[in-house]
C-alpha positions as CSV (number, residue, x, y, z in Angstrom):
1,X,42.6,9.6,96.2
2,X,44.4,9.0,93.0
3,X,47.4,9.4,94.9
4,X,46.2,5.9,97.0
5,X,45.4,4.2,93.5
6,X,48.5,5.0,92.7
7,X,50.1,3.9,95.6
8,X,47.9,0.2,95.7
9,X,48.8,0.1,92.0
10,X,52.6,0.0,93.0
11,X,51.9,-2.7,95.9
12,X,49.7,-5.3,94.0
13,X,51.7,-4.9,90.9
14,X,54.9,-6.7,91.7
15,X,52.6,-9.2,94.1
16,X,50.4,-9.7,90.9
17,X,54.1,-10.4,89.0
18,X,55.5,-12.5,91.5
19,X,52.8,-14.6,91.4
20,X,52.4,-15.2,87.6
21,X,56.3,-16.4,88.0
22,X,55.7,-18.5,90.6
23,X,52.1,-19.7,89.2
24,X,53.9,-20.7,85.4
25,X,57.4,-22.5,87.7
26,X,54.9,-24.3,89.1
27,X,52.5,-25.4,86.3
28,X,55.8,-26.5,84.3
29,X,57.5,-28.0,87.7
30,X,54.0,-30.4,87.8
31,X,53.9,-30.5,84.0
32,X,57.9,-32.1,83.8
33,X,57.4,-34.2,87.1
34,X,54.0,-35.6,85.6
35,X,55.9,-36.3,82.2
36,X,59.0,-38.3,84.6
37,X,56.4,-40.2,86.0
38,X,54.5,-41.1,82.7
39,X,58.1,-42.0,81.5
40,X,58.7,-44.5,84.6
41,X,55.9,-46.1,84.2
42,X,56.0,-46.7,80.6
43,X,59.9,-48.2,81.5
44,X,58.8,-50.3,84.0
45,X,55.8,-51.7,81.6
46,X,58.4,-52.4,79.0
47,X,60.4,-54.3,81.9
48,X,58.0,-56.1,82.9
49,X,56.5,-56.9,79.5
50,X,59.5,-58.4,78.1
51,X,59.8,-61.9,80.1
52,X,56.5,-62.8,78.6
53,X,57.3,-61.7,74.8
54,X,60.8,-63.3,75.4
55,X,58.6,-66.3,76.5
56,X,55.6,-66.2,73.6
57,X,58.8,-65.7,71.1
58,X,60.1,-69.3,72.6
59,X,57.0,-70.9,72.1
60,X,57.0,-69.8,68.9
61,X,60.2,-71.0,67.8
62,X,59.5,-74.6,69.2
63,X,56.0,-74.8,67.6
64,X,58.4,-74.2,64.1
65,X,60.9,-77.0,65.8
66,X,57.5,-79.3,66.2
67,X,56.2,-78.8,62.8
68,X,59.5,-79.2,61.4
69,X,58.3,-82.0,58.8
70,X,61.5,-84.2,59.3
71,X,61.0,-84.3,62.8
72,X,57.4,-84.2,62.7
73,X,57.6,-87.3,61.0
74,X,60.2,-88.7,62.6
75,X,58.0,-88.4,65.7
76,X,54.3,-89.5,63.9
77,X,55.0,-92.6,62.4
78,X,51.9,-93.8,60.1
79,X,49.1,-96.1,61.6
80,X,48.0,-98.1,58.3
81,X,49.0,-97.8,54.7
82,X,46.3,-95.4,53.9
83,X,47.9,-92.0,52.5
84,X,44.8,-89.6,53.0
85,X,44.9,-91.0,57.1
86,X,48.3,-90.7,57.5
87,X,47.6,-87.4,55.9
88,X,45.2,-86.1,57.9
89,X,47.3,-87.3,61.0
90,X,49.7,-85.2,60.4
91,X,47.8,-82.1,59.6
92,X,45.9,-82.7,63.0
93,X,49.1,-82.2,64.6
94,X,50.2,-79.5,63.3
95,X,46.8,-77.7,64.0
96,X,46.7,-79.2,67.5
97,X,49.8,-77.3,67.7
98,X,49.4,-74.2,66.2
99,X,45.8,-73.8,68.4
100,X,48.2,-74.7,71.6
101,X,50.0,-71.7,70.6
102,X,47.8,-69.5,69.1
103,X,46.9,-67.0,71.9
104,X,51.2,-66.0,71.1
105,X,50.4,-63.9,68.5
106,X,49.3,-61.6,70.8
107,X,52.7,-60.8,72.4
108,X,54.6,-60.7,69.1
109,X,55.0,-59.0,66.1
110,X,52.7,-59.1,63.2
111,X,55.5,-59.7,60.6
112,X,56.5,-62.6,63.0
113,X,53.1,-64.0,63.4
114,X,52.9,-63.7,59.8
115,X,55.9,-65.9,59.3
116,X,54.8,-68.6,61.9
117,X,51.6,-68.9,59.6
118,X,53.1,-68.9,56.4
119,X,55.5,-71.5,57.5
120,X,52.4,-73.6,58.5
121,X,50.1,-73.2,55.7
122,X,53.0,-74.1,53.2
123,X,54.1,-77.1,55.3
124,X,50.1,-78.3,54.6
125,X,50.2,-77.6,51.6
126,X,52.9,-79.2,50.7
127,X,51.5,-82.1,52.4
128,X,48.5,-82.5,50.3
129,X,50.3,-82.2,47.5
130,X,52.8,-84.6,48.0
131,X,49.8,-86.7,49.2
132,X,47.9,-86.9,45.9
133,X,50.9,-88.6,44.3
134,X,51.5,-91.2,46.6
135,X,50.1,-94.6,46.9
136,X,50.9,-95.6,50.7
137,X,51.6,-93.7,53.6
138,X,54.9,-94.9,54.2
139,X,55.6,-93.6,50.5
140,X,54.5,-90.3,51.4
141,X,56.4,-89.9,54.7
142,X,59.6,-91.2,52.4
143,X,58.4,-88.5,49.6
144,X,58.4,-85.4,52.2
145,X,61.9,-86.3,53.7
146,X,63.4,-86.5,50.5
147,X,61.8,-82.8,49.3
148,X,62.4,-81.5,52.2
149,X,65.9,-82.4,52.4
150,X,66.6,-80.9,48.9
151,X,64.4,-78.0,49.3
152,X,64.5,-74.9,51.5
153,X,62.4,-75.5,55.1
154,X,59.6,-72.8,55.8
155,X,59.8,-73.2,59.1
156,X,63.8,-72.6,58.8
157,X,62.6,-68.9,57.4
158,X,60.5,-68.5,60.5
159,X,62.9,-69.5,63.1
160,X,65.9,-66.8,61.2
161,X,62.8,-64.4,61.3
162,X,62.0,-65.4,65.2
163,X,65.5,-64.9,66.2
164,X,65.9,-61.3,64.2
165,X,62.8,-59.9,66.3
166,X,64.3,-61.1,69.7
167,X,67.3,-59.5,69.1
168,X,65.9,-56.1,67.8
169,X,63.8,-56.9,71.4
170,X,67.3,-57.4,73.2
């Protein structure tokens, strides 16, 4: 009887051996072929991803171009005389912008979103304050160019900052 043990014993042990091989090949066959296709389908994503952050970095850039305050002005010429009008004219734009773009934010970086909002708020601020010292509208359309032209543009620091994230996107 022992002898049979024995003798099963020396049968299923190799069988029982060749199948925790085979069983382990397997597992890590799947396991890699699982991880290939994880890793295609993250490439493709990425592929496919990239037209429309290419696309929301545009849209981007040209809301900077639009808000540009020598071509915004250039483009929104004052109505009356009246400073706070003219004033809120222009800040209406720029808002009416920014909300045209504002679902972008969503396909670009943070820092860059960031730098698209700074570049606005400091373009309205500067606004206003030019605004409280001037006495016509057309005085504080002449008053912006002429900062603006001796000063560093925000919306230039957005647009170096735009095209630096496209190309780490490149």
């Amino acid at each position: 009887m022992e002898d049979k043990i024995l003798e099963g014993l020396a049968y299923a042990l190799p069988a029982l051996i060749t199948g925790g091989v085979a069983y382990l090949i397997l597992s890590r066959f799947i396991e890699q072929d699982n991880n290939e296709k994880k890793f295609n389908a993250l490439v493709e994503k990425k592929r496919e991803s990239l037209p429309i952050k290419l696309q929301a970095y545009e849209r981007l850039l040209l809301f900077c171009e639009r808000i540009n305050p020598s071509k915004l002005l250039t483009r929104i010429n004052p109505i009356g005389d009246n400073t706070n009008s003219y004033l809120q004219l222009l800040i209406a734009n720029i808002e009416q912008e920014f909300e045209h773009n504002l679902v972008q934010q969503l396909y670009v970086s943070e820092d860059s979103w960031k730098a698209v909002l700074a570049a606005k708020l400091t373009i309205i601020a500067k606004f206003r304050k030019t605004a409280e010292t001037s006495e016509t509208a057309k005085e504080l359309r002449e008053k912006i160019l002429v900062d603006y032209s001796q000063n560093e543009n925000p919306t230039q620091t957005s647009i170096a900052f735009l095209k630096q994230e496209v190309k780490k996107l490149i």
